[in-house]
N, C-alpha and C positions, 0 to 999 in steps of 0.2 A: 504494500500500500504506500502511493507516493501523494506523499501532502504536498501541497500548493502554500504561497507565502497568505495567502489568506485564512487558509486553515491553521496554519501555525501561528500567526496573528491571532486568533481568538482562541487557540487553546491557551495561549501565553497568556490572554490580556485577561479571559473569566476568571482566572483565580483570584488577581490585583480586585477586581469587581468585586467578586464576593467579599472577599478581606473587608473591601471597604465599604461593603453594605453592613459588614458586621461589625464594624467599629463606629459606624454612624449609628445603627439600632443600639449598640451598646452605649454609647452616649446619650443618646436619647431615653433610654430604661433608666441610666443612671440620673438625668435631669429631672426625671419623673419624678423617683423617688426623692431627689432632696428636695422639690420643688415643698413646700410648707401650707401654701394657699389654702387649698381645702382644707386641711387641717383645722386652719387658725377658724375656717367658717364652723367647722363641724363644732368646737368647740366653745363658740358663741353659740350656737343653737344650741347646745347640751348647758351652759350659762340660763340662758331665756329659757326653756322649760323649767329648767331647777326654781330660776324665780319666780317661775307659776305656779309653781305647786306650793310654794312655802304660802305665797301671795293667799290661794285657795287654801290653803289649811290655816290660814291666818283671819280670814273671812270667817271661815266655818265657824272656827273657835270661839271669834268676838262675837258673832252673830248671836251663837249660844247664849252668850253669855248677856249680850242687851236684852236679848228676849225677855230671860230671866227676871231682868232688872226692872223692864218695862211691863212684867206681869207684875213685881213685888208694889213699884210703885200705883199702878191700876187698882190694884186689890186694895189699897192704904186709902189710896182718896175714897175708893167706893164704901170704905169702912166710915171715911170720916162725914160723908154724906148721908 
């Protein structure tokens, strides 16, 4: 089998190719991963929920507790009437 300078031309040149298909996807995997961005989002919205919930269990709790108050005081006038 007699290769032609074109065939030996791209047997040479696919390898140089691939190498540097994979040294570009390996920079890019590795850009990915140190990229921080989402991250920093993800962890603002785990922030914002956490303060909803305290927020809701701080509602619940006071609410409880005015009701309570707003029956003691109701019951007191209605006694004083």
């Amino acid at each position: 089998m007699v290769k032609t300078g074109t065939e030996f031309t791209m047997l040479t040149f696919q390898p140089l190719q691939n190498t540097q298909k994979r040294k570009r996807t390996i920079k890019k995997l590795v850009n990915f991963f140190k990229d921080e961005c989402g991250a920093a989002m993800v962890e603002y919205g785990l922030l914002v929920a956490l303060l909803a919930v305290v927020c809701i269990v701080a509602v619940t709790s006071l609410g409880t507790k005015l009701s309570a108050k707003f029956q003691a005081v109701s019951s007191s006038v209605s006694a004083a009437s």
